[in-house]
C-alpha positions in Angstrom: 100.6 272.7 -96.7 104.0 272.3 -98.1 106.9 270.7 -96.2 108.7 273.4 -96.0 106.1 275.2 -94.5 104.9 272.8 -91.8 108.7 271.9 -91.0 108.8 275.8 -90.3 105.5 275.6 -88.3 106.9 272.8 -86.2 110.2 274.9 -85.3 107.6 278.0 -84.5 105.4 275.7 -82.0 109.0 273.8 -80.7 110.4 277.8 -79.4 106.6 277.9 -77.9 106.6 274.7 -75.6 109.9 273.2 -76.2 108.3 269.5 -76.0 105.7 268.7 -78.3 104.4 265.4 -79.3 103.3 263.9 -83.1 99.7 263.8 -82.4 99.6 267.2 -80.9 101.6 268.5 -84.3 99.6 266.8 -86.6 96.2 268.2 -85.2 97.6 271.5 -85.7 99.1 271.3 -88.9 96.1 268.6 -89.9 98.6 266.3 -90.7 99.1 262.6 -90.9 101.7 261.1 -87.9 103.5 259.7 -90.6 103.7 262.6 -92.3 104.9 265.0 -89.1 107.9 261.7 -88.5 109.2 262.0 -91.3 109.7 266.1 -91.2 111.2 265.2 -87.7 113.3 263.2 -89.1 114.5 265.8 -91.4 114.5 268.7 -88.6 117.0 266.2 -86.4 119.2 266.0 -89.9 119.2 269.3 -90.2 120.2 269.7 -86.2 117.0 271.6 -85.4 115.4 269.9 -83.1 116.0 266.6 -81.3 113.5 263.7 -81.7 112.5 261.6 -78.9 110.0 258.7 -78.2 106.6 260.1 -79.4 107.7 263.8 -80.5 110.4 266.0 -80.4 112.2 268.6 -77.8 113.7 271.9 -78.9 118.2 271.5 -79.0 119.1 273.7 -76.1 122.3 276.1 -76.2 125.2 273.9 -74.1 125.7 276.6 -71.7 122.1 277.9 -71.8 121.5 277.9 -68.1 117.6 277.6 -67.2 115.6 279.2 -63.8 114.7 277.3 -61.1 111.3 277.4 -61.6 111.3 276.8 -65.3 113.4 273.4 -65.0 110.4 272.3 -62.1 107.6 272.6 -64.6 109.3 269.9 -67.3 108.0 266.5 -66.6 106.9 266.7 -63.0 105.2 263.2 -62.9 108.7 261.3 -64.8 110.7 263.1 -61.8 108.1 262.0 -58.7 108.2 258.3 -60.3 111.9 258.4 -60.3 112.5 259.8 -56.5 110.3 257.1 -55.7 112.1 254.4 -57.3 115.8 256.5 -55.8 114.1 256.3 -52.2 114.2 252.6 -51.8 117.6 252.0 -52.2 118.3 254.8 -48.8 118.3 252.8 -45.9 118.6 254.1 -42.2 121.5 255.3 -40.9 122.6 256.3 -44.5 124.6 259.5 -45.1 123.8 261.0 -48.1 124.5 264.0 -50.6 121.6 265.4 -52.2 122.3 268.0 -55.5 120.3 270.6 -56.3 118.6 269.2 -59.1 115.2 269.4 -59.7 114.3 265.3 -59.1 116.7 265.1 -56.8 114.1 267.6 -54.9 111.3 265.0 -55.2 113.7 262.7 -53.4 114.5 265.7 -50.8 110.5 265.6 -50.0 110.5 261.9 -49.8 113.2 262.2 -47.3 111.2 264.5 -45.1 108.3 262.7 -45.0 109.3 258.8 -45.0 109.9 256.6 -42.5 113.5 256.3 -42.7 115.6 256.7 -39.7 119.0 258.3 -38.2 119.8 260.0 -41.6 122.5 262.4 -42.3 121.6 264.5 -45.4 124.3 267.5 -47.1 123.1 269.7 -49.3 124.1 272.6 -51.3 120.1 273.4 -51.9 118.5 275.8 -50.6 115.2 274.7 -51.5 116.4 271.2 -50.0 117.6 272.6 -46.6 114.2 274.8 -46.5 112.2 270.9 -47.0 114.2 268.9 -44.7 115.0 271.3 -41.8 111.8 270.0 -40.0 112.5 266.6 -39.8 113.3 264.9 -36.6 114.8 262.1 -38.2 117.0 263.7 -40.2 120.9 265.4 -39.5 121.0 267.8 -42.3 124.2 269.8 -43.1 123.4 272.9 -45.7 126.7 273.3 -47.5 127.8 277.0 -48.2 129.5 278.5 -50.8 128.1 281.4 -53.4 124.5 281.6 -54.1 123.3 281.2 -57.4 120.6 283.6 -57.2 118.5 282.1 -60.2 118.9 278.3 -59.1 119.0 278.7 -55.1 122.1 276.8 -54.9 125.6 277.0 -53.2 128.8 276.4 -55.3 132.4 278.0 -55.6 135.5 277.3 -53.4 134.0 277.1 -50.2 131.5 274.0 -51.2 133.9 272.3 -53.1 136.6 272.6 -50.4 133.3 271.4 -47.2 132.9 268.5 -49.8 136.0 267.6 -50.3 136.1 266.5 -46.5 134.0 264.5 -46.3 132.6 261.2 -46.9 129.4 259.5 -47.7 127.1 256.2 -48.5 125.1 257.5 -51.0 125.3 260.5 -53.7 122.4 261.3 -55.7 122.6 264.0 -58.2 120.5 265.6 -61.2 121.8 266.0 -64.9 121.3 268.2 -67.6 122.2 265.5 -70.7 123.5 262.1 -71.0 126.0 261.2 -74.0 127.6 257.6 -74.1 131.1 259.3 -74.9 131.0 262.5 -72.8 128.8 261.5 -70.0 126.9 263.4 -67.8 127.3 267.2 -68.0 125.2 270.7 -67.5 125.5 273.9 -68.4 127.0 275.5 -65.2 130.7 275.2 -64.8 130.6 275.8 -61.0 128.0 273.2 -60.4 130.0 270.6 -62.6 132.8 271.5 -60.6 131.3 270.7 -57.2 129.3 267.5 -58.8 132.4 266.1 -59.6 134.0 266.2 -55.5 130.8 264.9 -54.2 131.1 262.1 -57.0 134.7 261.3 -55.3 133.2 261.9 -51.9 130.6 259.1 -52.4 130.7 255.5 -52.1 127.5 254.9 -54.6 126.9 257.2 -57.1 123.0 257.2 -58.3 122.2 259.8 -61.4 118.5 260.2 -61.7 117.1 261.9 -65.2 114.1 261.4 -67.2 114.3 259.7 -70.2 114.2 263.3 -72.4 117.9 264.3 -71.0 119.3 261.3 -73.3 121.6 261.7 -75.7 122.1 265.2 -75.2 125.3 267.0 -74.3 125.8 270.3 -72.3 129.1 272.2 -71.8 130.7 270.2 -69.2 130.8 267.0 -67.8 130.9 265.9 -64.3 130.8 261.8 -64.5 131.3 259.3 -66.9 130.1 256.1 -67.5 133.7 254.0 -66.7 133.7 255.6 -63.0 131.8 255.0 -60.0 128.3 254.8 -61.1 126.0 252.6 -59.0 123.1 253.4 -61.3 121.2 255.6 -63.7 117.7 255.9 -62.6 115.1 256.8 -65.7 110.9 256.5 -66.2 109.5 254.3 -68.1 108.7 256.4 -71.0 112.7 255.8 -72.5 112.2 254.5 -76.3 113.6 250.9 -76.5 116.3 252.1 -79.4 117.9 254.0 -76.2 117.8 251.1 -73.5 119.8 249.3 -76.3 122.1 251.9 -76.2 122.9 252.5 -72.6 122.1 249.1 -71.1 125.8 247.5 -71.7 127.1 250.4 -70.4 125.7 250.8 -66.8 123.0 249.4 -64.3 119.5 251.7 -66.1 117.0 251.4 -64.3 113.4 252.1 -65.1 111.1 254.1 -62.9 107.5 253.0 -63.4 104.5 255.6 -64.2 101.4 255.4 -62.4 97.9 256.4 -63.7 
């Protein structure tokens, strides 16, 4: 097979499963590892794809706005590992915000069913409020606003204005990408918008992602690496050449996997 070809195959199977590794392209295309690197190498040139440790991931439109349910199925395990690591550092009697992010849900279902006492929790999730509601332990505070039907959040004037008002220990909040220069942004203008007010409601600021929303940028930001962060939580699956890049820059901190 000719480069051109496979380098066409490999876009074809990327709009298919939007991560895919070198091993897995090089048993369909019957192709050496070395060989599929180096047509990754040219697809990232050529601003088609985006490499990452092991593979590559399919460049997302900046404002391309996924469903709820789409966004849960992308590296489940990477986002349990991180919420686990996130949950230690609540302690009782904490107030918290909790996003509507995807990990930041793992964390939400950590909440409910840890040991962790006297907790005030707002949220602008639905799915969040629906997990927490039952605990005992737990003073949760849904924070209204418009409903994004897809994402089963709450955003607009009224959240940003409840948010505003008040403040709390602990912030923990999802991202779409991570740049060193523009920071941490997503596609949704409205939920930017209200990221940014519970950044300045919040004392500590925690951002957990997994390592594949590195070095990617989305249409606009809500945080930047010279404010408030406390830390950026990852797994342990971020490629060394990264950890070089962000560790001057803020306190990353790796999530380990388990078998």
């Amino acid at each position: 097979m000719l480069a051109e070809e496979r380098k066409l195959k490999i876009i074809e199977l990327l709009a298919k499963k939007n991560t895919i590794s070198v091993s897995e392209i090089g048993k369909i295309l019957n192709a050496t590892s070395v060989t599929i690197r180096k047509d990754l190498s040219e697809l990232e040139t050529e601003g088609k794809l985006q490499r990452i440790h092991g593979g590559a991931i399919a460049i997302e439109k900046v404002a391309e706005i996924y469903k709820d349910r789409d966004l849960e199925i992308r590296s489940p395990e990477e986002k349990k590992a991180i919420a686990k690591y996130a949950y230690e550092f609540i302690e009782n009697n904490d107030t918290i915000l909790l996003d509507s992010s995807t990990t930041v849900r793992e964390l939400a279902k950590l909440i409910s069913t840890g040991a962790k006492q006297a907790l005030t929790v707002f949220t602008n999730s639905i799915y969040n409020a629906m997990i927490l509601s039952e605990n005992e332990n737990c003073n949760l505070v849904m924070i209204g606003g418009t409903i994004q039907s897809s994402l089963r959040f709450a955003t607009g004037h009224f959240s940003e204005d409840f948010v505003s008002r008040v403040r709390v220990d602990k912030c923990f909040l999802g991202t779409n990408g991570i740049d060193k220069e523009f920071g941490f942004s997503v596609p949704n203008i409205e939920d930017a918008s209200l990221k940014r007010r519970m950044v300045a409601s919040s004392r500590q600021l925690y951002i957990l992602a997994d390592s594949s929303k590195f070095n990617k940028v989305y249409l606009m930001t809500f945080a930047k690496f010279s404010g408030a962060l406390t830390a950026l939580i990852t797994d342990s699956k971020i490629s060394n050449q990264v950890i070089q890049q962000y560790n001057p820059i803020c306190n990353l901190l790796l999530a380990p996997l388990t078998k």
